[in-house]
C-alpha positions in Angstrom: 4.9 -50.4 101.4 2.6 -50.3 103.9 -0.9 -49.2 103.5 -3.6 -48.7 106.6 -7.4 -48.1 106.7 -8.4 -49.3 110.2 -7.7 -45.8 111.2 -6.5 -43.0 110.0 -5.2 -43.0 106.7 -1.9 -44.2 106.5 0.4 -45.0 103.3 4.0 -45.3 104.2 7.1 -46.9 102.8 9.8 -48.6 104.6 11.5 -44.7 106.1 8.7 -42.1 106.0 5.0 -41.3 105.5 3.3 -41.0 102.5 1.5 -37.4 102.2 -1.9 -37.7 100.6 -3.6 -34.1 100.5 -6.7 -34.4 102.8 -9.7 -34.3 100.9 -11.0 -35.7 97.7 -7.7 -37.2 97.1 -8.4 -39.2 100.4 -11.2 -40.4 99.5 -9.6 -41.9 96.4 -6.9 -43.2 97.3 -9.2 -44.9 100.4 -11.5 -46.4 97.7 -8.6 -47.9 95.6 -7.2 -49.6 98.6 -10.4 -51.1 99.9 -11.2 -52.4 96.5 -7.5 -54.9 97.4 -6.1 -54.5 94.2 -9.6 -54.8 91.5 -9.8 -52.1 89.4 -12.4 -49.8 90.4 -14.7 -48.0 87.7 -14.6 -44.5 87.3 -18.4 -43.9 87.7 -17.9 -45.6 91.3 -15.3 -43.2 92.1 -16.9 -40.3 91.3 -20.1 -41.3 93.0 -18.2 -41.7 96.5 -16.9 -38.4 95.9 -19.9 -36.1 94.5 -22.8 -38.5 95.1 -25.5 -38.4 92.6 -25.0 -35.4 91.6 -22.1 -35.5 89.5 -20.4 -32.5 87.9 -19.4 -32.3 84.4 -15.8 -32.0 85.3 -15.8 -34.5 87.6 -13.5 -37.1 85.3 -11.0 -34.3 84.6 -10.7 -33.7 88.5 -10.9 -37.4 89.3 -7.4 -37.6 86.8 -5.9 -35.0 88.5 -6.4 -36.4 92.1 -5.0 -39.8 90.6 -1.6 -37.8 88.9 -1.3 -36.4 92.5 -0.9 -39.9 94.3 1.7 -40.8 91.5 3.6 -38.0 92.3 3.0 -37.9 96.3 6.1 -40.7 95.9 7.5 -43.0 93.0 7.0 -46.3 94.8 2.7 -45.5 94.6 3.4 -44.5 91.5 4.5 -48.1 90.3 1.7 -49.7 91.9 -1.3 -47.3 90.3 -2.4 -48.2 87.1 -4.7 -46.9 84.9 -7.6 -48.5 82.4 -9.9 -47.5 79.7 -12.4 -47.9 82.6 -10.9 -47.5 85.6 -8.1 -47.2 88.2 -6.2 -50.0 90.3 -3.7 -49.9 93.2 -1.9 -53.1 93.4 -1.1 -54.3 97.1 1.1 -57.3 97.3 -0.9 -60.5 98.4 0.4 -62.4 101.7 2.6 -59.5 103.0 0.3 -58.1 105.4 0.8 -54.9 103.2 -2.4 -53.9 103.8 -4.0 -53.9 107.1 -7.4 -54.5 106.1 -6.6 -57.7 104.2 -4.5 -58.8 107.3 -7.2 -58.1 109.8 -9.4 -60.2 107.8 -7.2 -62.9 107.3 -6.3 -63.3 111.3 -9.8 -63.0 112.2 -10.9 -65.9 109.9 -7.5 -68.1 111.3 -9.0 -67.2 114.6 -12.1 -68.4 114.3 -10.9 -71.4 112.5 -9.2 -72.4 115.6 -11.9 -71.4 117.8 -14.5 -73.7 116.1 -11.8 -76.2 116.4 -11.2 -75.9 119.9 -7.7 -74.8 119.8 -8.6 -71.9 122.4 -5.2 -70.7 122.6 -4.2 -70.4 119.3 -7.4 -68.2 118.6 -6.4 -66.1 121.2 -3.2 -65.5 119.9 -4.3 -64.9 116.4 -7.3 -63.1 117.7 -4.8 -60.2 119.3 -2.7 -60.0 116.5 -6.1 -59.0 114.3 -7.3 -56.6 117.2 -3.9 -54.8 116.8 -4.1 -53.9 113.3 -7.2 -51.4 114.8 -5.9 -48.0 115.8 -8.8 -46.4 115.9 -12.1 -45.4 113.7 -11.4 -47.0 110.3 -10.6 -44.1 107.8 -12.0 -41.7 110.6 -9.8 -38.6 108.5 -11.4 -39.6 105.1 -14.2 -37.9 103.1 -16.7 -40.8 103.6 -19.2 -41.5 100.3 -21.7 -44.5 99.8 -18.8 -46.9 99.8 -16.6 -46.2 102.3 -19.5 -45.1 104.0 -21.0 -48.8 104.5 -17.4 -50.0 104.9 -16.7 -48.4 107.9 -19.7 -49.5 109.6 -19.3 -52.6 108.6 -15.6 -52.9 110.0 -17.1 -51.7 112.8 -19.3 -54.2 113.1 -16.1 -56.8 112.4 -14.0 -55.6 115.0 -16.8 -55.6 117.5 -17.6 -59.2 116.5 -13.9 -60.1 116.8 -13.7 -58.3 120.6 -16.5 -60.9 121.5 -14.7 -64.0 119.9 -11.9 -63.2 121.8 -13.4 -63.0 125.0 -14.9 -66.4 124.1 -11.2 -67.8 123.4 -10.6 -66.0 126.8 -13.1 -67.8 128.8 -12.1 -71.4 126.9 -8.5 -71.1 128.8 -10.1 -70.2 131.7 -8.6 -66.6 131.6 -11.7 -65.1 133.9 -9.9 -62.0 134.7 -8.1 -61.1 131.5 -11.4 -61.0 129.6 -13.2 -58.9 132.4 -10.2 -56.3 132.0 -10.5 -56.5 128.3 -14.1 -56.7 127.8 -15.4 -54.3 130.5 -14.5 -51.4 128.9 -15.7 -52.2 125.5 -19.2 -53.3 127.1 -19.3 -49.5 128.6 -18.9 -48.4 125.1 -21.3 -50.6 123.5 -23.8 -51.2 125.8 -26.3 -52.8 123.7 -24.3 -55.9 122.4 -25.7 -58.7 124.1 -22.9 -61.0 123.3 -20.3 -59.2 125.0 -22.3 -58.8 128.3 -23.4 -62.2 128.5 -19.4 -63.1 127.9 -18.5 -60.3 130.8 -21.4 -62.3 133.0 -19.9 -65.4 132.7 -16.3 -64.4 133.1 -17.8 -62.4 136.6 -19.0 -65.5 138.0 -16.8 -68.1 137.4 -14.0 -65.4 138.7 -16.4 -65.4 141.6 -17.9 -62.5 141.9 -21.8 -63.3 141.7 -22.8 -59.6 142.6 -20.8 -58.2 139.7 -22.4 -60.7 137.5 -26.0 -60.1 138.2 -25.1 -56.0 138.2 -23.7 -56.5 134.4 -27.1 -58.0 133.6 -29.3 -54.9 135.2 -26.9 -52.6 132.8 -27.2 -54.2 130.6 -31.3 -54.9 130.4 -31.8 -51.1 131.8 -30.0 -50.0 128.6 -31.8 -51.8 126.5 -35.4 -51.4 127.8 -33.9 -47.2 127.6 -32.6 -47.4 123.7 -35.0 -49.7 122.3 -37.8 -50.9 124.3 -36.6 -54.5 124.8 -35.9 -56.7 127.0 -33.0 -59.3 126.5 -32.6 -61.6 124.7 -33.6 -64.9 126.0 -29.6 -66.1 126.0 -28.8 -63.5 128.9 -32.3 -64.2 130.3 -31.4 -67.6 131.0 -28.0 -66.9 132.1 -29.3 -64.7 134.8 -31.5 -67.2 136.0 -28.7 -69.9 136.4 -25.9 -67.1 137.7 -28.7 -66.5 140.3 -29.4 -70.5 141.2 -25.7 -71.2 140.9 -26.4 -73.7 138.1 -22.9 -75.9 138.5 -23.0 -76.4 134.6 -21.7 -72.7 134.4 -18.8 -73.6 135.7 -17.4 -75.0 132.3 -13.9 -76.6 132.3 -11.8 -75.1 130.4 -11.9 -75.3 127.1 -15.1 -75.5 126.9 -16.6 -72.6 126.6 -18.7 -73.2 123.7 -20.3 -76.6 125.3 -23.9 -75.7 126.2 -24.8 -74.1 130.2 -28.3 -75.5 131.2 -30.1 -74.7 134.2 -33.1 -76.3 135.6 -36.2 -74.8 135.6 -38.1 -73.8 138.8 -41.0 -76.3 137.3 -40.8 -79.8 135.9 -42.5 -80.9 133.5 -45.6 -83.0 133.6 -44.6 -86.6 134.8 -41.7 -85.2 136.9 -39.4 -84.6 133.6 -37.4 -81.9 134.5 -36.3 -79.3 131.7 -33.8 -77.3 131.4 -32.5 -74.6 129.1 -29.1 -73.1 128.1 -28.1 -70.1 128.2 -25.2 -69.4 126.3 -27.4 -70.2 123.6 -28.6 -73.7 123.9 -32.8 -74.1 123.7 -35.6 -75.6 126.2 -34.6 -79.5 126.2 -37.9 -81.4 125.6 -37.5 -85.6 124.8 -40.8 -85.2 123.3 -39.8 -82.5 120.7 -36.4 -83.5 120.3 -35.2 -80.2 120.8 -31.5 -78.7 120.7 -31.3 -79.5 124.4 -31.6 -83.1 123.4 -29.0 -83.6 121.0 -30.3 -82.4 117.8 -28.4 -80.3 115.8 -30.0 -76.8 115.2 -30.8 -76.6 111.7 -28.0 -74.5 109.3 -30.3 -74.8 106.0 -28.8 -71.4 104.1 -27.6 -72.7 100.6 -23.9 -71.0 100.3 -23.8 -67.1 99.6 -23.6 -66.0 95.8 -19.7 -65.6 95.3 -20.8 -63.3 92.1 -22.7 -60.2 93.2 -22.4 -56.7 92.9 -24.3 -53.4 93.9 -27.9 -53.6 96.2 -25.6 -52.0 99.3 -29.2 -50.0 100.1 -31.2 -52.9 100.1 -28.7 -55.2 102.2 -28.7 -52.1 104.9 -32.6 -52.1 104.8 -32.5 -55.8 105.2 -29.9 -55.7 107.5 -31.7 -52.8 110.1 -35.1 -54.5 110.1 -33.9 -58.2 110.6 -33.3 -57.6 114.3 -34.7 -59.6 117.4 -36.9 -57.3 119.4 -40.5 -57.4 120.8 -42.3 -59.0 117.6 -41.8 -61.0 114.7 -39.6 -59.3 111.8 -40.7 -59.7 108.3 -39.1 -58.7 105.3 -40.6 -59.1 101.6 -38.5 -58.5 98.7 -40.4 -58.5 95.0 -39.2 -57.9 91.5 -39.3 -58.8 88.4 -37.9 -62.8 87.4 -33.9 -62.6 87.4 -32.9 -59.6 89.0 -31.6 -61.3 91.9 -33.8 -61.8 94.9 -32.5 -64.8 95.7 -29.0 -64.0 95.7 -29.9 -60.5 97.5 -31.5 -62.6 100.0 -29.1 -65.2 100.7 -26.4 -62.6 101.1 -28.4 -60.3 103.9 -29.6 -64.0 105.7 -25.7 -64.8 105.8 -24.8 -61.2 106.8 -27.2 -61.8 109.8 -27.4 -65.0 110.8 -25.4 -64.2 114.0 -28.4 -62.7 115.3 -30.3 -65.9 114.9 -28.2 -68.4 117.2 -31.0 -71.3 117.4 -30.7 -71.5 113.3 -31.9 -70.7 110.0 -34.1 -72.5 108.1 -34.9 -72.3 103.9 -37.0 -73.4 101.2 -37.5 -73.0 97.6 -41.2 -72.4 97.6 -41.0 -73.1 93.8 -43.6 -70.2 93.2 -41.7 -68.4 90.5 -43.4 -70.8 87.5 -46.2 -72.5 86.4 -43.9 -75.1 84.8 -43.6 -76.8 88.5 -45.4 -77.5 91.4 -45.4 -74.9 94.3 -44.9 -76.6 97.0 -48.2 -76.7 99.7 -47.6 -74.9 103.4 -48.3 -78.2 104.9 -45.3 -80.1 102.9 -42.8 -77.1 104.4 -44.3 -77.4 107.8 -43.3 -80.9 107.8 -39.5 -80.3 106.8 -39.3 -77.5 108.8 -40.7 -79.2 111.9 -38.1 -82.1 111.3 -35.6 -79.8 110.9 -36.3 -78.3 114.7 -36.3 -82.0 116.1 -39.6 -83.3 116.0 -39.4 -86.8 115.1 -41.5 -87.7 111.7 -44.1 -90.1 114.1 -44.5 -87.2 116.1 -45.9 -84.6 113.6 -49.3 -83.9 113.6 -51.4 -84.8 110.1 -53.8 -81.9 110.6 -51.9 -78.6 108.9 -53.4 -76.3 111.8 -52.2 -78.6 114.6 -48.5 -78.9 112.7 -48.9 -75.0 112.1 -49.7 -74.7 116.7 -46.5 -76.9 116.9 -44.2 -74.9 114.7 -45.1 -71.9 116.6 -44.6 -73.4 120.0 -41.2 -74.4 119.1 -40.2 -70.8 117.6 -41.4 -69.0 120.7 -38.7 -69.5 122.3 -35.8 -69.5 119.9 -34.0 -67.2 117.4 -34.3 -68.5 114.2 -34.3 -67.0 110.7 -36.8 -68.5 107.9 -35.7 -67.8 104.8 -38.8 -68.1 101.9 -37.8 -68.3 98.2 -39.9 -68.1 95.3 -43.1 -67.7 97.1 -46.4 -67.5 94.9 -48.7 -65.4 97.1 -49.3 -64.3 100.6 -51.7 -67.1 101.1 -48.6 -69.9 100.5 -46.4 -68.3 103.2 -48.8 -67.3 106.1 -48.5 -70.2 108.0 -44.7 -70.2 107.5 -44.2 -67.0 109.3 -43.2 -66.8 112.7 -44.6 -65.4 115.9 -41.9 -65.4 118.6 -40.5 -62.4 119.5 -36.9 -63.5 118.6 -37.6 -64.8 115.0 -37.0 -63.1 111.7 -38.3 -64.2 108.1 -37.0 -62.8 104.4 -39.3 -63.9 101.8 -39.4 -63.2 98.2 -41.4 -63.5 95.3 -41.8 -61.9 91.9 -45.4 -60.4 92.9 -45.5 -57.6 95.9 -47.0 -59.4 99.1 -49.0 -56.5 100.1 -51.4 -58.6 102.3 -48.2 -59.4 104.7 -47.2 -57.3 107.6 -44.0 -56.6 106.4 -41.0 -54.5 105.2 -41.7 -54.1 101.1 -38.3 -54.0 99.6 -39.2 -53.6 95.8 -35.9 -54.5 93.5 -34.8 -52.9 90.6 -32.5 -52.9 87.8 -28.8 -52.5 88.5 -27.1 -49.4 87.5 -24.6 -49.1 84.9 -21.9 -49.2 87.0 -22.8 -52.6 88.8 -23.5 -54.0 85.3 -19.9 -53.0 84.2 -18.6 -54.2 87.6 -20.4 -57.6 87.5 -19.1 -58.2 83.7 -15.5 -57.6 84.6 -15.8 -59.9 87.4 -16.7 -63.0 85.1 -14.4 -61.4 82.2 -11.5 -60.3 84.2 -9.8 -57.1 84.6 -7.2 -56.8 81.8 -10.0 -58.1 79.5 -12.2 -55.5 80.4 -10.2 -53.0 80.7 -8.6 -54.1 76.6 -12.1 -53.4 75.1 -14.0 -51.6 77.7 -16.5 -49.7 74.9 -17.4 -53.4 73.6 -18.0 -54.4 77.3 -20.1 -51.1 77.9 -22.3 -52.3 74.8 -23.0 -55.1 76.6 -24.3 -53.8 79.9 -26.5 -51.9 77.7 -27.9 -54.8 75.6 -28.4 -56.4 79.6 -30.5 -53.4 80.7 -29.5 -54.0 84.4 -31.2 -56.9 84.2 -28.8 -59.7 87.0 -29.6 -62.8 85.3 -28.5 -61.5 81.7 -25.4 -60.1 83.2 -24.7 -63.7 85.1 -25.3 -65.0 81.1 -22.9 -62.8 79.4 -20.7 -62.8 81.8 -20.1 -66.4 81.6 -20.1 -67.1 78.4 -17.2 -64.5 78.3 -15.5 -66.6 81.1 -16.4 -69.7 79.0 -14.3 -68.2 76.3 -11.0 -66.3 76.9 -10.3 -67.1 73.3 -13.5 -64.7 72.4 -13.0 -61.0 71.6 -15.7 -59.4 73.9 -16.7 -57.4 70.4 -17.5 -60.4 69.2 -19.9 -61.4 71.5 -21.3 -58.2 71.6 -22.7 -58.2 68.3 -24.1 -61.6 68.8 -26.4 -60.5 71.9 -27.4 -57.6 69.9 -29.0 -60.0 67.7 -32.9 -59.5 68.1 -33.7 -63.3 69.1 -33.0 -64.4 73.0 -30.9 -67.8 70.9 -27.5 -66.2 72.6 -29.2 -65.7 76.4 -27.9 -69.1 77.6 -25.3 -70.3 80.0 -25.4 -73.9 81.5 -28.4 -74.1 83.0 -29.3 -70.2 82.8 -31.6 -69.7 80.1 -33.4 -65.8 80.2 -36.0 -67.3 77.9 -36.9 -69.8 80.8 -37.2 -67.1 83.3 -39.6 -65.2 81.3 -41.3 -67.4 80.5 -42.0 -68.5 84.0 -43.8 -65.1 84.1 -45.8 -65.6 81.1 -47.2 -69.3 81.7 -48.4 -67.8 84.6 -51.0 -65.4 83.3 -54.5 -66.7 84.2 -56.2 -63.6 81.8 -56.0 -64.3 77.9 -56.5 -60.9 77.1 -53.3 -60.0 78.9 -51.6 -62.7 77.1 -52.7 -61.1 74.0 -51.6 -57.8 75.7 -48.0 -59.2 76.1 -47.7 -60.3 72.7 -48.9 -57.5 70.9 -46.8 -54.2 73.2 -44.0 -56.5 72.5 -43.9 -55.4 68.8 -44.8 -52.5 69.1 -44.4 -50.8 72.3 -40.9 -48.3 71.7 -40.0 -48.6 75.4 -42.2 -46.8 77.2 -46.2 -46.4 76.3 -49.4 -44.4 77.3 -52.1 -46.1 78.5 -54.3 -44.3 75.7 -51.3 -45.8 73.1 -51.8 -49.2 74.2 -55.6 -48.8 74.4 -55.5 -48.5 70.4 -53.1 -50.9 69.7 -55.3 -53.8 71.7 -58.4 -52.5 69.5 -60.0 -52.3 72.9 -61.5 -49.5 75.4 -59.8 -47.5 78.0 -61.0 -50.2 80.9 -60.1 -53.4 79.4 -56.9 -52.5 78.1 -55.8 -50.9 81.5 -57.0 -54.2 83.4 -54.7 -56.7 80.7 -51.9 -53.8 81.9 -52.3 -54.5 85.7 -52.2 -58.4 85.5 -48.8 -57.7 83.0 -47.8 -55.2 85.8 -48.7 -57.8 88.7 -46.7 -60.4 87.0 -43.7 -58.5 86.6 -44.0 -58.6 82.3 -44.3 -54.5 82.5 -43.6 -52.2 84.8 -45.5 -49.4 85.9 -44.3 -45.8 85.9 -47.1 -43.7 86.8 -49.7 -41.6 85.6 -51.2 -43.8 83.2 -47.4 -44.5 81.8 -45.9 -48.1 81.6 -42.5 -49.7 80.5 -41.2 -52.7 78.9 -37.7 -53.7 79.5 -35.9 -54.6 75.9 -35.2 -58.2 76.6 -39.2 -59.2 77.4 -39.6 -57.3 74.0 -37.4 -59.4 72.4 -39.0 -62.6 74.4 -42.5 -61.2 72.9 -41.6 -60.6 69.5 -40.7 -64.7 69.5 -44.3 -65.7 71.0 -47.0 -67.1 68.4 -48.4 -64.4 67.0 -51.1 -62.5 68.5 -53.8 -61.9 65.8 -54.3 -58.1 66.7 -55.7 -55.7 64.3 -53.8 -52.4 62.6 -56.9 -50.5 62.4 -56.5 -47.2 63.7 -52.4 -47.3 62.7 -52.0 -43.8 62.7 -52.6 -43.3 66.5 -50.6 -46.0 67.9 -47.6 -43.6 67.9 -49.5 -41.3 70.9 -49.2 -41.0 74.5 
């Protein structure tokens, strides 16, 4: 069979077309597919169907739209199968069965080649991806959250795969072929600076000057129209060699990856000329060692999280703001220890770090605990500058003159700084960027409200992400053999990342193990079965706890552990403390600020069930039950 998404619905065996009743049923079928064979829950099918707002008879309806695809032909009707939690439609691996999977594949072969400088090989695999499109992926299908952010992201992948093409194209020398191919799809996007800058290059080493410099005013008018920019400094620069006829443009084939540097009008002090590159090459400065010079740009994202699940709304936030414009970009993401900031973070810096062609760099701020030494803005500045090519003898010892030379290198460039496990505001100032082109993500368990930046607060994840994240480590047919067992754990987890990661692998770490089995074990009111390797939910709380600075809120910790019942008033917690309305509300804010409570509003806090349990283990607090009878209020 033959299924296809990068279009219009299309599910056809090897003499006629599949008929799948528009609708609903689309959109199911359309989310089975997409999910390549996994079984996908039923909560996540009904919510790309109805949203939040799901009807009682939504799982009744949801059955009959599946017994309609088994009947719409006896062929999909061998390949559906049904779980305890959830539906699957198998698609035969390394058939090019589905269209999706086969784009991806081509696309990654392509690029493969590209990197490798086989230029016509990735032209060849390049068109063979590009033909699977045949228009708007799943432009006839119901779209819900899902599918939704799949779509645009294809988009996006397509678009990204038009531009590596013209890149092979330009590597062979093919001037012409890309300007017929390219042309059209810069008129439609007219705000991708890659293509352009591609279509300007292929213009003037065809020979056509005027045609080059006239992409280049389209291109910068549109932009300055849509978004208030200007361009980006790669296109600047390759207008400014197009117009002196820089003889480095003129690439030989096969090369098209090789920087193109211009000289600039001035020379530097002493006569040393510098020169810049514009198809993303930097200022070259001896003194600075920068790209120009030799030095590899710095690649220091630690690999993507292979495991993750859920936090589609947060990647799109992170995703819309971390674009190069007219200022700085900043993006602060806070929670509570273990619910996956750095993960969340590592996957939206990967997702973008196109945009950021001069590099990316990271560090683990080590702010998270008291248990280890955060490390100073000065040590940072120092890796970061060595990192960009400044030579150790080079960097200043004074923190405000390293801080001067970090900026002057980012003015210029596009680079993304990625800040983990920051402590406060005051540990990451100096970190930040100020050129125009740069982007930062930074995260930390506190909210960094004295930052200019986009707050991006996380929370727990949803039942269905738990579930989905669990039968990831488990496996399917496990999960789907005792799916009530593997609900019961989600529940015990409380959406909280790190406890999932935890009982998920200590699932995978035991095949042999009933999932009941371990079930009952992590209902167990100690935290002794909340370890894995080296992950350890008693270490991550207590990371929070070593780090409160008020004894009272200590105390505060201690005591709501016991007794709080989930969620407590502020009057409730007032007479269990055996203190007034104003201290126990201050011992609530540091518990708040530190991510041991959370705060729900009007004078209302909760507790999740796991920091109970972490509580209930801590030396006892020596409060008082006077006043016993009122500690059930509020």
């Amino acid at each position: 069979m033959k299924f296809r998404l990068l279009g219009p619905l299309d599910i056809r065996t090897c003499e006629y077309a599949v008929r799948i009743a528009r609708g609903n049923q689309q959109t199911v079928a359309a989310l089975l597919l997409a999910a390549e064979g996994r079984f996908v829950p039923v909560p996540a099918l009904t919510r790309e169907i109805w949203g939040e707002r799901v009807p009682t008879s939504a799982v009744p309806n949801l059955r009959t739209y599946v017994m309609r695809l088994r009947r719409s032909d006896p062929g999909l009707a061998e390949r559906l199968t049904t779980s305890a939690s959830g539906y699957a439609l198998r698609v035969e691996p390394g058939e090019d069965e589905l269209d999706l999977s086969a784009f991806r594949t081509a696309t990654e072969a392509g690029r493969r080649a590209l990197n490798g400088s086989d230029a016509g090989v990735a032209v060849t695999v390049f068109d063979r991806a590009l033909a699977h499109f045949r228009g708007t992926p799943l432009e006839d299908v119901p779209l819900g959250p899902a599918l939704g952010d799949l779509a645009d992201s294809l988009g996006e992948e397509y678009a990204q795969t038009v531009e590596d093409r013209a890149e092979a194209g330009l590597a062979l020398g093919d001037h012409r072929g890309v300007i017929a191919r390219l042309r059209p799809f810069a008129e439609v996007h007219p705000l991708r600076e890659r293509a352009h800058r591609h279509l300007m290059l292929a213009h003037y080493r065809a020979g056509d000057v005027d045609a080059a410099l006239r992409v280049y005013r389209q291109v910068r008018q549109a932009l300055r129209t849509e978004l208030g920019i200007e361009p980006g400094r790669e296109l600047s620069l390759l207008q400014q060699a197009v117009l002196a006829r820089d003889p480095h443009l003129d690439d030989a084939p096969g090369s098209a990856r090789r920087t193109v540097r211009t000289s600039s009008p001035k020379a530097a002090p002493g006569g040393d000329a510098r020169r810049a590159a514009p198809d993303g090459g930097l200022p070259e400065d001896a003194a600075t060692g920068q790209p120009g010079s030799g030095h590899p740009l710095p690649r220091q994202l630690p690999p993507a999280p292979a495991l993750f699940v859920g936090r589609g709304a947060e990647q799109t936030r992170i995703g819309a703001v971390l674009v190069p414009g007219d200022g700085p970009v900043v993006v602060a993401v806070h929670g509570p220890g273990g619910f996956g900031k750095s993960a969340l973070a590592l996957r939206a810096a990967h997702a973008v770090a196109h945009r950021y062609p001069d590099g990316q760099l990271y560090a683990d701020l080590q702010g998270a605990s008291a248990r280890t030494r955060a490390l100073a803005p000065a040590e940072v500045l120092g890796r970061f500058l060595r990192a960009l090519g400044v030579d150790r003898s080079r960097i200043p010892a004074g923190s405000a003159e390293a801080a001067a030379l970090y900026q002057s290198l980012l003015a210029e460039r596009r680079v993304l700084i990625v800040l983990d496990n920051v402590a406060g505001s005051g540990q990451v100032r100096a970190l930040l960027p100020a050129g125009r082109g740069c982007g930062a993500l930074v995260t930390g368990r506190a909210m960094l409200s004295a930052l200019d930046a986009e707050q991006i607060a996380l929370s727990k994840l949803c039942p269905a992400a738990s579930v989905a994240m669990l039968t990831l480590q488990a496996g399917e047919e496990r999960a789907a053999a005792e799916p009530e067992a593997l609900d019961a754990i989600a529940r015990e987890c409380g959406g909280h990342a790190l406890a999932l990661r935890i009982a998920g692998a200590r699932l995978a770490a035991r095949p042999d193990l009933p999932v009941s089995c371990l079930a009952q074990r992590l209902a167990r009111p100690r935290l002794a079965e909340w370890t894995a390797g080296d992950l350890d939910l008693r270490a991550c709380f207590a990371a929070g706890y070593d780090k409160l600075t008020d004894p009272a809120a200590a105390r505060a910790f201690r005591i709501l552990g016991r007794v709080h019942p989930g969620e407590m008033h502020l009057k409730s917690a007032a007479v269990w403390l055996g203190s007034d309305m104003a201290s126990a509300e201050a011992a609530l804010d540091e518990l708040v600020a530190a991510r041991l409570l959370e705060s729900l509003g009007h004078g209302h806090f909760r507790m999740h069930r796991l920091l109970r349990r972490y509580a209930a283990e801590l030396p006892e607090p020596g409060w008082s039950r006077t006043r016993t009878a009122d500690r059930g209020r509020g």
